[in-house]
N, C-alpha and C positions, 0 to 999 in steps of 0.2 A: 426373271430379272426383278420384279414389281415385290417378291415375296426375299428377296437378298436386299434390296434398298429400306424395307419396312422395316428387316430387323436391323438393318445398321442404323438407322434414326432410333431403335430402340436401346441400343444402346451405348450410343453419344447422347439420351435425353440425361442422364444421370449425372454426366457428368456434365452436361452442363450448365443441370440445376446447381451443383455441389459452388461450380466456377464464381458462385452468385455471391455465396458468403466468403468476404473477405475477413472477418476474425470472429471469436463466439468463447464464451466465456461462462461460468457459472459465478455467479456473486452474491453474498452470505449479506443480509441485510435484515432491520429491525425485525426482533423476536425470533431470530433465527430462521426468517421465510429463505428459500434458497428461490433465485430467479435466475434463468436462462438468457444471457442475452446475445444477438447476432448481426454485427456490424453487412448488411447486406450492396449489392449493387442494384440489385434489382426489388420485388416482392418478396414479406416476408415469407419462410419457409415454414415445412414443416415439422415437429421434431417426434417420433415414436414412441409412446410410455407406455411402456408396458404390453407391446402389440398395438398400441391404437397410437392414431394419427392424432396429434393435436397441435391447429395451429397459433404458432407466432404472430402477435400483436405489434403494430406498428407504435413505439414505444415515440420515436422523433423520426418524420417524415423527412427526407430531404430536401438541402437547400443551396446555396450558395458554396457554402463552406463545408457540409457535411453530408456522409451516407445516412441512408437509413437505416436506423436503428431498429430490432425489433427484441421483443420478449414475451416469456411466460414461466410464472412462477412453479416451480415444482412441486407437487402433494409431497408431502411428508412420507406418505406410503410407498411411491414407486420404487420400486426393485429396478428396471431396467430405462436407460433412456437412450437415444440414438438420433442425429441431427445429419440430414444428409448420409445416412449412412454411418455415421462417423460416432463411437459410443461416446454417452460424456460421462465423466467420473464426477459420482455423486456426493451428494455432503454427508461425513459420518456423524453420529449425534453427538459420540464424546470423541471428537481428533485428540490420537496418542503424539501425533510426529505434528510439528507446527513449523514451518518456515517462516523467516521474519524477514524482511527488507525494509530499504526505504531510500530515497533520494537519487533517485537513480538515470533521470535523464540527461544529456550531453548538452553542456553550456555553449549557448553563442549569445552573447550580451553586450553589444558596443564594441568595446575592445576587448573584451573576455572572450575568448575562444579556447571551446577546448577541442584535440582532434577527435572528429567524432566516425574516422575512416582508419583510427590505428587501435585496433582492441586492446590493447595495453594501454591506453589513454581513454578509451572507453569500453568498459567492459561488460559493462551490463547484458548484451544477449549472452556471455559466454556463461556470467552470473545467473541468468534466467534459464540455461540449459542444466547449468548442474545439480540448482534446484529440483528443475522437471526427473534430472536421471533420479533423485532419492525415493524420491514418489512420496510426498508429504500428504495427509490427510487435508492439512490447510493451510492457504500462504495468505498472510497478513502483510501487506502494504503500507508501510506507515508515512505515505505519502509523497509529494513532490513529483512529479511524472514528465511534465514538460516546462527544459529549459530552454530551448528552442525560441530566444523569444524576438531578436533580430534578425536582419539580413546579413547574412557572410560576408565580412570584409574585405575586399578585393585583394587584400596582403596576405590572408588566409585561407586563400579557393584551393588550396591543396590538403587542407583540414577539412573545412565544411561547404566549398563550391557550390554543390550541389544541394543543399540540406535545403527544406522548407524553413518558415517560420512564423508565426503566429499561435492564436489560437484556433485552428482547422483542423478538418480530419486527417488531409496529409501529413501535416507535420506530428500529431497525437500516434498516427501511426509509425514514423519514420523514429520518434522517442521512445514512446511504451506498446504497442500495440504488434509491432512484426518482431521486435528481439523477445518480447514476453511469450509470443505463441507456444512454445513448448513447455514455460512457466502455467500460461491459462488454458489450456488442454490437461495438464495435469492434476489439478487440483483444484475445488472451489477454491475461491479469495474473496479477502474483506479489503475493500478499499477507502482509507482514508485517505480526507482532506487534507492536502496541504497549503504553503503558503503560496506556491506557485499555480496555487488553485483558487488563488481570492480571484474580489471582484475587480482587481485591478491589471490581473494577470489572467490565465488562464480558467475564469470562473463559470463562464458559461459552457467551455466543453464539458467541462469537469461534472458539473449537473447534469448535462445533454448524456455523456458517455457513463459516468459512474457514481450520479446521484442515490441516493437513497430512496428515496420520494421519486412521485409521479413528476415527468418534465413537461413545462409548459412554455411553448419556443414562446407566445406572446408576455410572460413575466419578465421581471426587472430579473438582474443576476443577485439571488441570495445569497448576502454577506456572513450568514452562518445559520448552521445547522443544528436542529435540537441533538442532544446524544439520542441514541437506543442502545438497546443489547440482545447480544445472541446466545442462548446459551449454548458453551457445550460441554454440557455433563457434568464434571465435577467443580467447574468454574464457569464462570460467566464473562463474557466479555462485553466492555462499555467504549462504545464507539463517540468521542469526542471531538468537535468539528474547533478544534482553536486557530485557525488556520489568520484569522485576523485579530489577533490579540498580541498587540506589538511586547517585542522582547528588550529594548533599553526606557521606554516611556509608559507609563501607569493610563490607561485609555480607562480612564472612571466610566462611560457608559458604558463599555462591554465588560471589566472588571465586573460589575453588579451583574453583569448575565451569567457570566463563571460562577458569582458564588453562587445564585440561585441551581445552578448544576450540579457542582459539586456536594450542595446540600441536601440535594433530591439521590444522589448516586443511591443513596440503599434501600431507596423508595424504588429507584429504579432496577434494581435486580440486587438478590441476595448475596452475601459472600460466599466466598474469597470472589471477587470482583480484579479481573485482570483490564486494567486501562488502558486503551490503546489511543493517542491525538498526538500528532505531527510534533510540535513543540515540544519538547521536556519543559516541566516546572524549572528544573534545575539543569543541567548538563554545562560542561566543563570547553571554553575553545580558549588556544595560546593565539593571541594575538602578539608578535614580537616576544615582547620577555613578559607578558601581563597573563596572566589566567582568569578568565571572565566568564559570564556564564550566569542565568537564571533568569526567566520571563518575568521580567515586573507587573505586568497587567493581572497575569495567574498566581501567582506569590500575595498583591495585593488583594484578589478575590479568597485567598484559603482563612479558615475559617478553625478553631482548634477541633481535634477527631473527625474533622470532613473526611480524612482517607483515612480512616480505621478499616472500610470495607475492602478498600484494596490491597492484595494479594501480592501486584506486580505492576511496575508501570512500564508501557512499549513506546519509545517516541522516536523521532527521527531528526531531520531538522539538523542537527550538528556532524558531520559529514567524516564522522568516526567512527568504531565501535566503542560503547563506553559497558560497563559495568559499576552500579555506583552503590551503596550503602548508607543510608541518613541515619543520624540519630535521631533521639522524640519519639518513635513508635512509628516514622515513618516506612513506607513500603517500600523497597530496592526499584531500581531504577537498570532498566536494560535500553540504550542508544544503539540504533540499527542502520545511521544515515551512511554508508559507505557504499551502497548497491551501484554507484556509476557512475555519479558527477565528483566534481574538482574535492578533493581531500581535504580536510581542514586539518589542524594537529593539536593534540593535548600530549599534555604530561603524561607518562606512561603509568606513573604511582599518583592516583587522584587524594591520597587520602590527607585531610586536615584543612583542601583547599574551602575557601569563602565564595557559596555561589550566590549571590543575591543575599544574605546573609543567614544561609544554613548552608552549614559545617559540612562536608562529606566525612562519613565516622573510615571511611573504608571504600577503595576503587580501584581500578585498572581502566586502562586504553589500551587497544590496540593502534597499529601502521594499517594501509590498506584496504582495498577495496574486498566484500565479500556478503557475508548475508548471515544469519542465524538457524539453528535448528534444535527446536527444544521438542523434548522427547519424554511421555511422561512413563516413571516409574513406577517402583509399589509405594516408596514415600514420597517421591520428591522429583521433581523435574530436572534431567541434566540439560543443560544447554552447550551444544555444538559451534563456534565460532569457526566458522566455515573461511576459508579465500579464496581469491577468484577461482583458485584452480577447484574448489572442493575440498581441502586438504584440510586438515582440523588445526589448527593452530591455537588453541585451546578449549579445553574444558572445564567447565560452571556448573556448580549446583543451584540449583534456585530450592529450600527448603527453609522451616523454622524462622520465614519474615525475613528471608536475607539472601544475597549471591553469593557464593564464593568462588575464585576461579584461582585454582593454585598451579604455580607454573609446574611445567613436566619435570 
């Protein structure tokens, strides 16, 4: 009887170390380090490289409002890794297949309510599943994560009744963290800052959960972030923290921090330099019958040839898919903000509009919610404009400094 009870404590212990980690994730961060991290209940675990045990570092200790966090960065050599059992898929050096989103949490904001209990009104986990089925090399997050930022209002307990809200680990979970699980099992990802990531909003999970840098629960919440980049392989990509650089008003202190960046970009990695910060310089929203559009703060920081080294810009922030083409020698423009909050609308034909005052030479909009998946070729990158369902709704060439997406 003594030798039937040992083994069955032997194997209920697995699983209920596994029960421990509530989400875990691989995240692509300066110089291309890849780190593991694992939202825990308990102590951190441990994860197996390559036959050997190596453990997880308590990254943010828990507190009021949040689990612990843990991590550890991956060697660049390991061939195999496994977490609980559980494989993680690793970073590849040059990713061919690149998933893009962005904007993706469910709005409850005073009287803004969106339903966040009717998948057709929020879609985002279905958006995060069909990602995960493509099996992307790397999904790129061009920010925005939790809209979550009031309490449900009593007229709308049939939308969001139930929902959390704040800046805490329940509600980070209940926006990005349990719909994205089959997104962050599948693929490393780069996560950018957004604006619903300042220090007026959600800024200190956002450091806590998906900073770049080491988190220090006793620091102020840092209003922004240097760039880095990671390479992979035939391009580089530069990780841009604009996330407090207002888009109708000129902020001259943080303008002068822009240009000093943007002037260092080819300091900071070689070209083709692929851009990726929450804001577009430029992107296109219909307000009524008005077509508006362009960050004055980042417009007033540019500088003439600052973006000679880029390749591509990826932003989010305008709650469309855009594809845009500048004159001047500027770099084409891909908008990714449709992943799962409220819609905004543009013009379906961008081209000749005034966004801040550069011209778009050449654009398209799409309707709808969905994601991107750009794919590289032997010349040139096609890009896939995915919808919720997965269903390709058009396709884009990104080559020779420019998009094209000609309809079927």
């Amino acid at each position: 009887m003594r030798k039937h009870a040992l083994a069955l404590l032997f194997l209920l212990a697995p699983v209920a170390a596994r029960a421990q980690i509530i989400s875990h994730w691989v995240q692509m961060g300066p110089g291309g380090v890849a780190e593991l991290r694992a939202v825990t209940a308990g102590t951190c675990p441990e994860a197996v490289m390559d036959g050997h045990p190596v453990a997880l570092r308590s990254r943010a200790e828990p507190d009021a409002n949040f689990q612990r966090l843990c991590s550890v960065a991956l060697p660049s050599a390991v061939a195999q890794i496994s977490l609980e059992g559980v494989a993680i898929t690793l970073p590849k050096a040059a990713p061919k297949r690149i998933a893009v989103l962005g904007d993706t949490g469910c709005r409850i904001k005073d009287g803004t309510v969106q339903d966040c209990n009717d998948p057709a009104k929020w879609p985002f986990p279905r958006v995060a599943g069909e990602i995960a089925a493509l099996k992307p090399d790397l999904v790129i997050h061009v920010g925005d994560y939790l809209y979550r930022e009031t309490k449900c209002p009593k007229r709308d307990s049939v939308a969001c009744g139930s929902s959390p809200y704040g800046d805490n680990w329940t509600t980070w979970d209940a926006d990005f963290f349990t719909p994205a699980r089959p997104l962050l099992e599948a693929a490393p990802i780069v996560l950018v800052r957004g604006n619903h990531e300042d220090c007026q909003r959600a800024g200190l999970g956002w450091l806590r959960l998906m900073g770049p840098q080491a988190y220090d629960p006793k620091a102020a919440c840092d209003a922004h972030l240097a760039p880095y980049a990671i390479p992979l392989g035939p391009m580089n990509l530069v990780v841009m923290d604009d996330a407090d650089a207002p888009d109708q008003l000129v902020d001259r202190s943080a303008s002068e921090v822009y240009r000093g960046e943007f002037q260092n970009l080819s300091k900071l990695a070689p070209a083709p330099i692929w851009l990726a910060m929450h804001r577009p310089i430029w992107g296109a929203v219909k307000i009524f019958i008005l077509n508006v559009g362009g960050n004055r703060t980042l417009i007033a920081s540019l500088d003439p040839g600052v973006l000679s080294p880029v390749a591509l810009m990826l932003s989010g922030h305008v709650h469309t898919f855009e594809a845009l083409n500048y004159g001047s020698g500027l770099p084409p423009q891909l908008i990714a903000g449709n992943g799962g909050d409220k819609l905004d609308s543009a013009e379906a034909d961008l081209s000749g509009l005034n966004l801040g005052g550069q011209i778009v030479k050449d654009g398209i909009s799409l309707p709808g919610f969905g994601f991107l998946l750009l794919t590289q070729r032997e010349k040139d990158w096609r890009v896939d404009v995915h919808s919720v369902d997965g269903t390709i709704v058009r396709v884009c060439t990104l080559a020779n400094g420019r998009i094209d997406c000609p309809e079927k």
